[in-house]
C-alpha positions in Angstrom: -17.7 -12.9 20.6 -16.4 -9.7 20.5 -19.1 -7.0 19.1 -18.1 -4.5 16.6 -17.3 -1.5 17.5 -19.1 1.7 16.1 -17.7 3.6 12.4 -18.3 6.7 14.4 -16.3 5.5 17.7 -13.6 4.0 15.1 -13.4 7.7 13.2 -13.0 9.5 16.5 -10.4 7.3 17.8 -8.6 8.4 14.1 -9.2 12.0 15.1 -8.0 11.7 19.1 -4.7 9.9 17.9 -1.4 10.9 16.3 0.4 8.5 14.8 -0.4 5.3 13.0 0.2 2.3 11.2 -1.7 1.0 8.3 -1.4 -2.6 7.5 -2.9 -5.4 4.6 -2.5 -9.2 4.2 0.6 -10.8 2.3 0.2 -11.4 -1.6 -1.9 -8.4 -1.3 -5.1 -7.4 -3.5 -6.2 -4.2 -5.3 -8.9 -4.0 -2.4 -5.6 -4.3 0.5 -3.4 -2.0 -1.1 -6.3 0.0 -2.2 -7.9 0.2 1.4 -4.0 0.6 2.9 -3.3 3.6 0.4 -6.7 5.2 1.1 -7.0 4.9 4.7 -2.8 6.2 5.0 -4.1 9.2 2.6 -6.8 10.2 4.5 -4.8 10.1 8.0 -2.2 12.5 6.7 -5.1 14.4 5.4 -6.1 15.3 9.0 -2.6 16.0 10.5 -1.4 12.8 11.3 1.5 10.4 11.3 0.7 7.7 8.9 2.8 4.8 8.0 2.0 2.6 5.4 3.2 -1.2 5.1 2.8 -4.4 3.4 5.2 -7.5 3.7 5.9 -7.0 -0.5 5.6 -3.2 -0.3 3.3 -1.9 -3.2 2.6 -4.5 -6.3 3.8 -3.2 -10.0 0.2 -3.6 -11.1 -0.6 -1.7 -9.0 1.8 1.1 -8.5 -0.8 2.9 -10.7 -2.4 4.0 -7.6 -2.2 7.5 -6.9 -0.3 7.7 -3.3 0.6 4.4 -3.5 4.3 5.2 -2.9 3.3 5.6 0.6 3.4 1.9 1.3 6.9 0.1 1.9 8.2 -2.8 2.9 8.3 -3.3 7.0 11.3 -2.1 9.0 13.5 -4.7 10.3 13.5 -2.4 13.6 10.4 -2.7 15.3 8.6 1.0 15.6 6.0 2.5 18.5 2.6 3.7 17.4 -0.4 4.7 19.5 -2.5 2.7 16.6 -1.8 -0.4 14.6 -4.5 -0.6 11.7 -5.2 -4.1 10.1 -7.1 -4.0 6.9 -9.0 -7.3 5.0 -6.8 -9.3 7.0 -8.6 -12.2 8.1 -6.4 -13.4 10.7 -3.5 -11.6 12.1 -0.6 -13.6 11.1 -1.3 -13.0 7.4 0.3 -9.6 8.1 3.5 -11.7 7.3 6.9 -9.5 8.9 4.4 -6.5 8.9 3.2 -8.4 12.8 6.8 -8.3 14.2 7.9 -4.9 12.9 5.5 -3.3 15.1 7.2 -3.0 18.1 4.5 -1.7 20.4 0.7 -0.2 20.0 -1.3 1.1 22.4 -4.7 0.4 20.4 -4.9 -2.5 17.8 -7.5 -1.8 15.0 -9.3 -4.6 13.0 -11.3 -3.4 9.9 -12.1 -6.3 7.5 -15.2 -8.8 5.3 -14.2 -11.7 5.7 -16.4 -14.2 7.6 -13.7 -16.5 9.0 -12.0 -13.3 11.0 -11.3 -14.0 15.1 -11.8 -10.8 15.9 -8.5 -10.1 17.0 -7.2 -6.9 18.1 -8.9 -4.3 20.5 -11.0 -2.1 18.5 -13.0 -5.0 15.4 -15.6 -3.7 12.8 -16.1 -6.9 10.8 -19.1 -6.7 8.2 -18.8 -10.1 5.4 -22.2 -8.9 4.1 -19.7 -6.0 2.6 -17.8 -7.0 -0.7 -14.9 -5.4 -0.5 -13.2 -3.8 3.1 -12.7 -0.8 0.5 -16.7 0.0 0.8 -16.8 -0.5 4.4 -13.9 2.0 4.6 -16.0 4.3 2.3 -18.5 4.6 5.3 -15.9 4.9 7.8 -14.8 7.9 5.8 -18.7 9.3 5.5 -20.3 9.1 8.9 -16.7 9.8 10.3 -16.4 13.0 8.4 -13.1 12.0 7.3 -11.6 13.6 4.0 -12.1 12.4 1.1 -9.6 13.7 -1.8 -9.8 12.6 -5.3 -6.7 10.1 -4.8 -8.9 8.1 -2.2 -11.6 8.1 -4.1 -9.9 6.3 -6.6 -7.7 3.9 -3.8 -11.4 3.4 -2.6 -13.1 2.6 -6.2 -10.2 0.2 -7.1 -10.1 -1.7 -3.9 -13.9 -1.9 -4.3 -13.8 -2.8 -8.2 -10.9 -5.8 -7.5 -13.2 -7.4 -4.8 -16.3 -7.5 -6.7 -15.0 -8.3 -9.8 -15.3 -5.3 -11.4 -18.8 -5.3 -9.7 -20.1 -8.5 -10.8 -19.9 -10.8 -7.7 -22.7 -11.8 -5.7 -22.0 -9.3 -3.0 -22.7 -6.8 -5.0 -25.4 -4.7 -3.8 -27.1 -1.7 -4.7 -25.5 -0.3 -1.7 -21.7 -1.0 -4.3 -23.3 1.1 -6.7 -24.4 3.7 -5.1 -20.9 4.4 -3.5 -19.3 4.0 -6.7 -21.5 6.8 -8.2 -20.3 8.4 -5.0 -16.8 8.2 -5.8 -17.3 9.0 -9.4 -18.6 12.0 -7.8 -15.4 12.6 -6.1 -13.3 12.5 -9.1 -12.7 8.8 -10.2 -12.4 8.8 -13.7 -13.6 4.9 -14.1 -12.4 4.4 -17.8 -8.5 5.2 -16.7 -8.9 3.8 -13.7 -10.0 0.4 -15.2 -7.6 0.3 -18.1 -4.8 0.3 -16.1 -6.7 -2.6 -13.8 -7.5 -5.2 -16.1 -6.2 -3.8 -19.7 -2.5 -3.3 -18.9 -1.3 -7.1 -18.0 1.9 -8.0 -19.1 3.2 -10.4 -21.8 4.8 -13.1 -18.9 1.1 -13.1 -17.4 -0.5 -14.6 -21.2 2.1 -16.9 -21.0 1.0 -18.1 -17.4 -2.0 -19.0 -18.1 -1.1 -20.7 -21.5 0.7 -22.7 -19.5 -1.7 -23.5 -16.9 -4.2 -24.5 -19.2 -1.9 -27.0 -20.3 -2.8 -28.3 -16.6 -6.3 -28.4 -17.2 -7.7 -30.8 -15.2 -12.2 -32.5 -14.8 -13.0 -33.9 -11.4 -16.3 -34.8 -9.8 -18.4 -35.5 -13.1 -16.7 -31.9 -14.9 -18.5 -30.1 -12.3 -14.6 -29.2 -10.8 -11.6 -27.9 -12.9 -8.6 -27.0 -11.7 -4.8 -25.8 -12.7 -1.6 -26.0 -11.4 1.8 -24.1 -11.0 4.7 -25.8 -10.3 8.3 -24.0 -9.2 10.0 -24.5 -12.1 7.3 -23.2 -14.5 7.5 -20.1 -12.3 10.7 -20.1 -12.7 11.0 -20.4 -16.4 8.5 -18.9 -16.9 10.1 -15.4 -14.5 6.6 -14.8 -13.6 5.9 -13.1 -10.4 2.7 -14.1 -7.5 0.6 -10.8 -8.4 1.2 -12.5 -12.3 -1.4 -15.4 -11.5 -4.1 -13.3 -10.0 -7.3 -13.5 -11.5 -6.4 -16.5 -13.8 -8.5 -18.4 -11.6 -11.6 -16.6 -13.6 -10.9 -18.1 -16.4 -11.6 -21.8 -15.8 -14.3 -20.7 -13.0 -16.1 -19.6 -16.2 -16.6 -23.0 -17.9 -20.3 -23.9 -18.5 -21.2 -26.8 -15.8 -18.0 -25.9 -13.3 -19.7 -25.1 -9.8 -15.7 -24.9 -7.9 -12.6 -23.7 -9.5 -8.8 -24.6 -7.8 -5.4 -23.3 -8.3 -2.4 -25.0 -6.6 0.9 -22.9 -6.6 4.0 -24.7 -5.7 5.4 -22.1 -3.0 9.4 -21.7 -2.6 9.2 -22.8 0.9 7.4 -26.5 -0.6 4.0 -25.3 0.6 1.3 -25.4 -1.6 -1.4 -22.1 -2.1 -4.8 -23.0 -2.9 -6.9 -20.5 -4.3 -10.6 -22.0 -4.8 -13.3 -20.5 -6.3 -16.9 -21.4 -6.2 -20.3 -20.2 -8.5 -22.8 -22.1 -6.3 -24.1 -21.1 -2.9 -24.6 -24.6 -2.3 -20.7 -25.1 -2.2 -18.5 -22.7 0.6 -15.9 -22.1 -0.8 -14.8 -21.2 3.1 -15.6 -23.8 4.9 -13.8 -26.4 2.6 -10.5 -24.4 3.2 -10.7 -24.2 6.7 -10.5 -27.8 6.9 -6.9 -26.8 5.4 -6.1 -24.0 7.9 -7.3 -21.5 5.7 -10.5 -19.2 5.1 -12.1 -16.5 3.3 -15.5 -16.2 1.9 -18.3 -18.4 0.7 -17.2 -18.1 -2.9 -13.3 -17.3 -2.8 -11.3 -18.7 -0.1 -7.8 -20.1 0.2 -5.6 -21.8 2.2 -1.6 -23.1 2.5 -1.3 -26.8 2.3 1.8 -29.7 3.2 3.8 -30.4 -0.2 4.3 -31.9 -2.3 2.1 -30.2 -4.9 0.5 -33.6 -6.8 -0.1 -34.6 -2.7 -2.0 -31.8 -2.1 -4.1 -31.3 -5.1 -5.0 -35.0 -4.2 -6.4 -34.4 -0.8 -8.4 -30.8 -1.9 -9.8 -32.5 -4.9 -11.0 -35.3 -3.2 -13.0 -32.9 -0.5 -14.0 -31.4 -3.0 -15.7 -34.4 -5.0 -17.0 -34.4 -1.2 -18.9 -31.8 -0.2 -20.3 -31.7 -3.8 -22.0 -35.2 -3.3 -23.3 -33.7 -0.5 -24.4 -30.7 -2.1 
């Protein structure tokens, strides 16, 4: 396996460089775009040639983020970089058209938390005991001796705030804390940072999950709930895929449920699976890699065959599984 490589040797191969690519995972997160804004702020901070990119460029949701105009939507023309920078991808094809546009790099860098992650690429710094790839990029930034503006701060708090659940997860260490008091410090301002996270939703995304609790669904002895989104709710409905993020919670959050699922009917008949899980006895993880997908412990996902009432069939049934066993 390949070891992980220094924060230190990572920083000074930042410093010895000149110009670079920063890359997240499709459907992106507050902690990718968060991580990709920061880590693209911080490059041009020391002189540098940063590109920013993500398959769906920057999320409305999230176009809050100071800086986050940086980040576009990749080139069709593939471009030259000495460094190609993946961040809290788990594996490297989740980089979606991001992959291809990169024409040529003479380093590949792999900074992420998930447990599943190969390793890919030639320089890797994978740490899952870290909630969010935001906080590991926080101590890139510190024993690098990196800048650290008031805009990263706040790239660095949010990407570390989505990823924890607004610092309730069971990642959440002391260790979270004390970086978020660090980037308080800095210049965060956590009340406006965190209204326009979780207090600004709009109207279409109530109406989502009205209508996936119409979906509502018991398996193995209530101790499994799960929802569903077909296409042509979607479509009705004119929601859009950052919309559904986070719904998940809400059935998660039932007294008795140990595993929450959500199955989204994809355009190209695929099926996402977003699963969700309360009890260390259950990994979230492994069940999905039985799927071809991955993530952590408690919050995995994966991309399933259609058709969508096929496919919740064959995940809810695992999961009635692994619980017996559990």
């Amino acid at each position: 396996m390949k070891p992980n490589t220094p924060l230190e040797d990572i920083a000074a191969i930042l410093k010895s460089h000149e110009s670079f690519v920063v890359m997240s995972h499709v459907r992106p997160d507050g902690d990718a775009l968060g991580c990709t804004t920061a880590l693209a702020l911080c490059l041009r901070q020391l002189g540098k040639q940063a590109t920013a990119w993500n398959e769906e460029g920057v999320l409305a949701k999230f176009s809050f983020l100071p800086g986050s105009e940086i980040i576009t939507k990749p080139p069709a023309e593939p471009q030259e970089f000495d460094a190609a920078i993946c961040l809290d991808t788990s594996v490297q094809d989740r980089l979606g058209r991001c992959l291809p546009a990169v024409g040529h790099a003479k380093l590949w860098i792999n900074i992420d938390h998930h447990i599943t992650n190969p390793r890919y690429g030639d320089i890797v710094h994978i740490d899952p005991s870290a909630p969010a790839t935001g906080q590991i990029l926080y101590d890139l930034i510190r024993v690098g001796d990196l800048p650290l503006t008031g805009d990263i701060a706040d790239n660095l708090f949010a990407a570390i705030s989505s990823d924890t659940g607004s610092f309730q997860y069971a990642g959440t260490t002391a260790r979270t804390y004390e970086i978020a008091a660090e980037l308080i410090r800095a210049g965060v301002n956590v009340a406006d940072l965190s209204r326009k996270m979780y207090e600004s939703h709009p109207r279409r995304r109530l109406e989502l999950l009205r209508a996936l609790l119409n979906t509502l669904r018991f398996t193995s002895g209530d101790r499994c709930t799960s929802v569903h989104l077909s296409r042509a709710t979607a479509d009705a409905l004119a929601v859009l895929p950052e919309d559904n993020e986070g719904l998940i919670d809400h059935i998660r959050a039932i007294q008795g449920v140990q595993v929450a699922a959500f199955f989204e009917e994809l355009d190209d008949g695929k099926v996402r699976l977003s699963l969700r899980s309360k009890d260390a006895r259950f990994d979230a993880s492994a069940l999905c890699a039985r799927f071809g997908g991955g993530g952590h412990p408690l919050a995995a996902g994966a991309r399933l065959a259609g058709p969508l009432s096929e496919a919740q069939e064959k995940v809810l049934t695992a999961i009635d599984h692994a619980l017996g066993k559990s």
